[in-house]
ZASE-453616 format. One record per residue (C-alpha): residue number from 0; residue in one letter; x negated, y negated, z. Coordinates in steps of 0.1 Angstrom, whole numbers, plus 5000, padded with zeros to 4 digits. Layout:
<atoms>
+-----+------+------+------+------+
:  nr : rest :   xx :   yy :   zz :
+-----+------+------+------+------+
: NUM :    a :    X :    Y :    Z :
...
+-----+------+------+------+------+
</atoms>
This chain:
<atoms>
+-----+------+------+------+------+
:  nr : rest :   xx :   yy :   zz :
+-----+------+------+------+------+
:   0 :    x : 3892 : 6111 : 5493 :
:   1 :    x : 3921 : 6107 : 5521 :
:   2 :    x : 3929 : 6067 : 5523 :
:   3 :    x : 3952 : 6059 : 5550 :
:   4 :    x : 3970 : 6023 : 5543 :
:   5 :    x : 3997 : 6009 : 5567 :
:   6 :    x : 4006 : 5981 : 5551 :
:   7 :    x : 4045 : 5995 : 5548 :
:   8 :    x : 4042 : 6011 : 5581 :
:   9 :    x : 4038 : 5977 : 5597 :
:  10 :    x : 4067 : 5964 : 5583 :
:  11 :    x : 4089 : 5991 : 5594 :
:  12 :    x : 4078 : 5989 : 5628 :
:  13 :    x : 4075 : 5951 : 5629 :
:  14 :    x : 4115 : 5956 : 5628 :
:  15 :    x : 4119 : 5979 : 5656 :
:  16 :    x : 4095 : 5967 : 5682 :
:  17 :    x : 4097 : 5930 : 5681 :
:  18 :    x : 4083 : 5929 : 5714 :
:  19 :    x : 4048 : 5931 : 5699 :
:  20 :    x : 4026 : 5906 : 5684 :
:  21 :    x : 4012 : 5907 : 5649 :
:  22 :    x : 3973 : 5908 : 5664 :
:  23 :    x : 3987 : 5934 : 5690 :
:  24 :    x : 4006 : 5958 : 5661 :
:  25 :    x : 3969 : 5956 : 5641 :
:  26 :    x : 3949 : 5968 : 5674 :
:  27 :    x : 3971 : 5992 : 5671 :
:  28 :    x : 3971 : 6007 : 5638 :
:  29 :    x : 3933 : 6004 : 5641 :
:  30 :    x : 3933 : 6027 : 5664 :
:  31 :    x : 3960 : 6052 : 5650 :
:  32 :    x : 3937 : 6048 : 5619 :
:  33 :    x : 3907 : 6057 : 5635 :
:  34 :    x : 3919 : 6089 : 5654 :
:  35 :    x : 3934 : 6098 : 5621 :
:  36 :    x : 3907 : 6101 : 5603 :
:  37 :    x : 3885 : 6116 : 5634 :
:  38 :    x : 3911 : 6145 : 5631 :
:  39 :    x : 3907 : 6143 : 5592 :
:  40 :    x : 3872 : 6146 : 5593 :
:  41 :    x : 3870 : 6176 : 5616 :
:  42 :    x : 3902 : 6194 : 5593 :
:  43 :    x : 3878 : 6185 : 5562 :
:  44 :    x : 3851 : 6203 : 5577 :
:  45 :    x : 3868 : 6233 : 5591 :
:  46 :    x : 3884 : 6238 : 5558 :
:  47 :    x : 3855 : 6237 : 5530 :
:  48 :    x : 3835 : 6259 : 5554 :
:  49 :    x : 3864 : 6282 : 5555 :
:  50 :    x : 3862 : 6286 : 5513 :
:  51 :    x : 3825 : 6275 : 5506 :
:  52 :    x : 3793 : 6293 : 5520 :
:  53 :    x : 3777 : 6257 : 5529 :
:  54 :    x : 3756 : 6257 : 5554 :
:  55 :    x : 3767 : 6236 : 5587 :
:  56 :    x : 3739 : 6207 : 5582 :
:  57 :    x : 3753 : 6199 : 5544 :
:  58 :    x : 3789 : 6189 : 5566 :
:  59 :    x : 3775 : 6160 : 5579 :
:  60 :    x : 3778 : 6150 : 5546 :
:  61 :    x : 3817 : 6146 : 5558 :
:  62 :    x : 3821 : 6118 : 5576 :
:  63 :    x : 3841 : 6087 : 5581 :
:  64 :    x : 3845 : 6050 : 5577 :
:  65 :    x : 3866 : 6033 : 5602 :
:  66 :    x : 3892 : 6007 : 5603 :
:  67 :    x : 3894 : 5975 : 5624 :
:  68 :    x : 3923 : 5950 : 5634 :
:  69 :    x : 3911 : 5928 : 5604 :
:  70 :    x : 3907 : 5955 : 5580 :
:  71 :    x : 3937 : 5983 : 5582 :
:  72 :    x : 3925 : 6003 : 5558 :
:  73 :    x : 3898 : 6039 : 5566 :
:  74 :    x : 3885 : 6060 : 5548 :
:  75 :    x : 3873 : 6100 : 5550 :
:  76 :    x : 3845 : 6105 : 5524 :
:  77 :    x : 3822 : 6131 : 5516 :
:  78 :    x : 3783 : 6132 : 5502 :
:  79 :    x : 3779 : 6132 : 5461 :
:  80 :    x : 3742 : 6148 : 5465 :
:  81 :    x : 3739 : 6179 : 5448 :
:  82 :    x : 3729 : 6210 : 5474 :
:  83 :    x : 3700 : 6230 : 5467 :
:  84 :    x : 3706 : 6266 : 5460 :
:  85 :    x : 3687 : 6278 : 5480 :
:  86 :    x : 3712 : 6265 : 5506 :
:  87 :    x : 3734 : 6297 : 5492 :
:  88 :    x : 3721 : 6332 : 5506 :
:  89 :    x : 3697 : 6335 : 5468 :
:  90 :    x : 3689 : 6367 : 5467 :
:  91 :    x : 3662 : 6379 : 5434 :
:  92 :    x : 3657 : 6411 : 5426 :
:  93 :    x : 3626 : 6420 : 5409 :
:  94 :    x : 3611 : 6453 : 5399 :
:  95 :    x : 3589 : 6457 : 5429 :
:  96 :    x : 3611 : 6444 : 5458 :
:  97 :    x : 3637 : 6419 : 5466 :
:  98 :    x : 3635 : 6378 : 5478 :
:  99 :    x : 3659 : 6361 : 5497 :
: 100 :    x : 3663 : 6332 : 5521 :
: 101 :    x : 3680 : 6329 : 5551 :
: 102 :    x : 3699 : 6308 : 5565 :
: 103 :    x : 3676 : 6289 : 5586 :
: 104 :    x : 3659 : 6280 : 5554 :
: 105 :    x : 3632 : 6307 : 5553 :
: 106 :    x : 3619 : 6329 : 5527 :
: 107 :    x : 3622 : 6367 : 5530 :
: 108 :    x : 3607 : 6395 : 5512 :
: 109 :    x : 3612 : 6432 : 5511 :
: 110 :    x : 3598 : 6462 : 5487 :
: 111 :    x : 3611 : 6490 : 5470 :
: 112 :    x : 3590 : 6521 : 5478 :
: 113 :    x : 3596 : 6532 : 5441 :
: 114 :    x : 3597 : 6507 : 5416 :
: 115 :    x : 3625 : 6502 : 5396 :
: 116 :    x : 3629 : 6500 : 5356 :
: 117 :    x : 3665 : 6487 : 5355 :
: 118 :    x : 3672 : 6450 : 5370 :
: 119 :    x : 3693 : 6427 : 5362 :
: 120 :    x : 3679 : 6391 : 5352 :
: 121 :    x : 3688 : 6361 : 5374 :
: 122 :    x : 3691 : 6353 : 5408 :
: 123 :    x : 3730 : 6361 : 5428 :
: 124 :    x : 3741 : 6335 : 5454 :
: 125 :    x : 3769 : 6332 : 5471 :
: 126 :    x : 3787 : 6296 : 5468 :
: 127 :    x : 3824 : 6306 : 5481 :
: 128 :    x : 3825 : 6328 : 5504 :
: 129 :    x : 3829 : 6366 : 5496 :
: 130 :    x : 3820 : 6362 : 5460 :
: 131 :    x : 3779 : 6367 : 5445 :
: 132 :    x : 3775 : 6351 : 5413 :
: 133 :    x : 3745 : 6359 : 5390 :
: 134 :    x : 3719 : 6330 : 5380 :
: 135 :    x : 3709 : 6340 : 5344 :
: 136 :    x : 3673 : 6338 : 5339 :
: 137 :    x : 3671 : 6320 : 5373 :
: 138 :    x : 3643 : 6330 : 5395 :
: 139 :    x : 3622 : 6329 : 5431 :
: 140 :    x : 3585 : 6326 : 5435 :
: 141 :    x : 3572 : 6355 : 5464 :
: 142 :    x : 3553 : 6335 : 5489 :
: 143 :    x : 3561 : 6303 : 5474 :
: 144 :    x : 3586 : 6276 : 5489 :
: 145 :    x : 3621 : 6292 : 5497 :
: 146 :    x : 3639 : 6279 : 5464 :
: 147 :    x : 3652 : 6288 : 5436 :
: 148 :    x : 3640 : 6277 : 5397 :
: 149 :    x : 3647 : 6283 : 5365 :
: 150 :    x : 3628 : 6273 : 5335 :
: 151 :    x : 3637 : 6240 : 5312 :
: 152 :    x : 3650 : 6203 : 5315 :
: 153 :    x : 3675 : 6204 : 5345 :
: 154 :    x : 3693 : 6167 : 5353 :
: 155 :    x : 3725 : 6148 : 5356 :
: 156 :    x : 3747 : 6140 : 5323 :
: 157 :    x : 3782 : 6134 : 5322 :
: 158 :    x : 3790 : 6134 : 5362 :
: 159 :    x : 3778 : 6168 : 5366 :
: 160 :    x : 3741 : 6185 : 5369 :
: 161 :    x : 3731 : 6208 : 5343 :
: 162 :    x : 3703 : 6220 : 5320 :
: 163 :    x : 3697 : 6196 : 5289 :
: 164 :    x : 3702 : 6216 : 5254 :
: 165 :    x : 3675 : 6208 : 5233 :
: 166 :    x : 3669 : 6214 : 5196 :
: 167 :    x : 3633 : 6202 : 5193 :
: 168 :    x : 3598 : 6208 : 5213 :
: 169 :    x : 3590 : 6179 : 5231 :
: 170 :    x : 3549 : 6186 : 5238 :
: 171 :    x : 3532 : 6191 : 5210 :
: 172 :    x : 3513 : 6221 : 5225 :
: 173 :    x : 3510 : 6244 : 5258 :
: 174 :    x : 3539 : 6248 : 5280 :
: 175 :    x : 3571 : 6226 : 5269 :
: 176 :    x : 3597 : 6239 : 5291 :
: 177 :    x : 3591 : 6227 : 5326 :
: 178 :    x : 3603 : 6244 : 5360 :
: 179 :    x : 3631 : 6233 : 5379 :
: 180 :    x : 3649 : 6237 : 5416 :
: 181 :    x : 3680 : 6245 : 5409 :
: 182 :    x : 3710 : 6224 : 5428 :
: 183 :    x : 3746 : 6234 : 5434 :
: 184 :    x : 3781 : 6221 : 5442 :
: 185 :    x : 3782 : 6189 : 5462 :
: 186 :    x : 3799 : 6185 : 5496 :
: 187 :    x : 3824 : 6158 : 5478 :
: 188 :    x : 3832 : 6180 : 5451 :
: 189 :    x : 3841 : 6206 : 5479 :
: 190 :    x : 3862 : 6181 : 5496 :
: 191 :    x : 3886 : 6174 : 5467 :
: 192 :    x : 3891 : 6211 : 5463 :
: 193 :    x : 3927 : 6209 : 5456 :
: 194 :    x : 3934 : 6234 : 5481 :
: 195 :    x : 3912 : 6221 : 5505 :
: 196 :    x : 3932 : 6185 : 5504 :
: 197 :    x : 3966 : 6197 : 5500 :
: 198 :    x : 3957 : 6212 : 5533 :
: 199 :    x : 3943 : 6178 : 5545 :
: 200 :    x : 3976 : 6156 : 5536 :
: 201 :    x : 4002 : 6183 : 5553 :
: 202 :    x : 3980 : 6173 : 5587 :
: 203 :    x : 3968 : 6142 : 5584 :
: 204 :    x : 3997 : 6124 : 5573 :
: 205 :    x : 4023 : 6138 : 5603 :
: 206 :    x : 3989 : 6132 : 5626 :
: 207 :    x : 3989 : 6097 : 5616 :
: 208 :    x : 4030 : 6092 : 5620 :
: 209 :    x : 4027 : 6108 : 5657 :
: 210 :    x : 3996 : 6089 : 5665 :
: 211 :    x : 4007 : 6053 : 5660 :
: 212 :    x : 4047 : 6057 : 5678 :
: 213 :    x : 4024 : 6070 : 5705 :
: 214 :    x : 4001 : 6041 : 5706 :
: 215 :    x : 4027 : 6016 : 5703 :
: 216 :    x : 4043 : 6029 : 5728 :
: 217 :    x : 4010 : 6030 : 5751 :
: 218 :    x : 4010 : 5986 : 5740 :
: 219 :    x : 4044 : 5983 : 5751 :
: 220 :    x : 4037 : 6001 : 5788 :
: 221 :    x : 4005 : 5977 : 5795 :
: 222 :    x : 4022 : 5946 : 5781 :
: 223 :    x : 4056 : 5948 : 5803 :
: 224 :    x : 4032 : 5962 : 5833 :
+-----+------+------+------+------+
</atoms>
């Protein structure tokens, strides 16, 4: 994520404003830190939700981890929990009607007045904006909880969630393939979108510069008033 370290920054500025104390120059890139990263957090936000389709709630999963006078360091972080996703507009066609959630979380159904013979297998949604994917052999229960399953083993394995191949039955007999909610992208992997934090760096960085001339400059005024 975006680390903001002012160890060399203190050095340079240690030279040009002697007039400052060491205790007073680390209030004060604590606080150039910390409204750094305020601003870094809200840029963060604003820009995954202008690429992804994730809903507002899952941003809170951007947040921030502040700096004090002991500790110069602060960090911007996002949440490693896989979304649901159902979180991403699912639509399901079936034969007889449609299923979709909205996106206050609830379940919506609609039917054709003729049914239809041709439909194609899976479940869209709609992760980045402006682009529906299809879900092979995904699907949505009618009247059941707003989410969207798919049949087999579906876990974590190698740092990313995915369904477990497998080459041999695992129950002797009846059912052997259990059903699963299926979970999407995570809010961290949305973050380090290298688009989205390119964007980040070209404001945060300047931000940062800007932010702690002006707050030295703010010590300076109250310690000579």
């Amino acid at each position: 994520m975006i680390q903001v370290n002012v160890d060399q920054a203190i050095k340079d500025i240690n030279l040009k404003f002697s007039g400052l104390t060491s205790r007073q120059l680390d209030k004060v890139a604590s606080r150039a830190i910390n409204k750094s990263l305020l601003k870094g957090r809200t840029e963060a936000r604003r820009a995954v939700k202008d690429i992804y389709n994730i809903p507002q709630k899952n941003l809170d999963g951007i947040n921030r981890e502040n700096s004090k006078p002991s500790k110069l360091e602060g960090y911007v972080y996002a949440s490693k929990v896989p979304i649901p996703m159902d979180a991403f507009s699912p639509k399901f066609q079936t034969a007889s009607g449609s299923i979709t959630v909205t996106r206050k979380g609830l379940q919506k159904t609609s039917s054709f007045k003729k049914k239809r013979k041709s439909i194609t297998a899976g479940v869209s949604i709609e992760v980045y904006k402006g682009k529906r994917q299809i879900i092979p052999y995904a699907f949505m229960i009618r009247g059941g909880k707003p989410r969207v399953f798919a049949r087999g083993e579906y876990n974590r394995g190698n740092g990313s969630y995915g369904f477990i191949r497998r080459f041999a039955r695992v129950n002797k007999s009846g059912s052997d393939l259990p059903i699963k909610p299926l979970l999407s992208v995570t809010v961290h992997a949305a973050v380090i979108n290298d688009k989205v934090m390119n964007g980040l760096e070209s404001i945060v960085k300047p931000y940062f510069s800007k932010t702690m001339e002006h707050e030295i400059q703010f010590e300076l005024s109250m310690a000579s008033s």
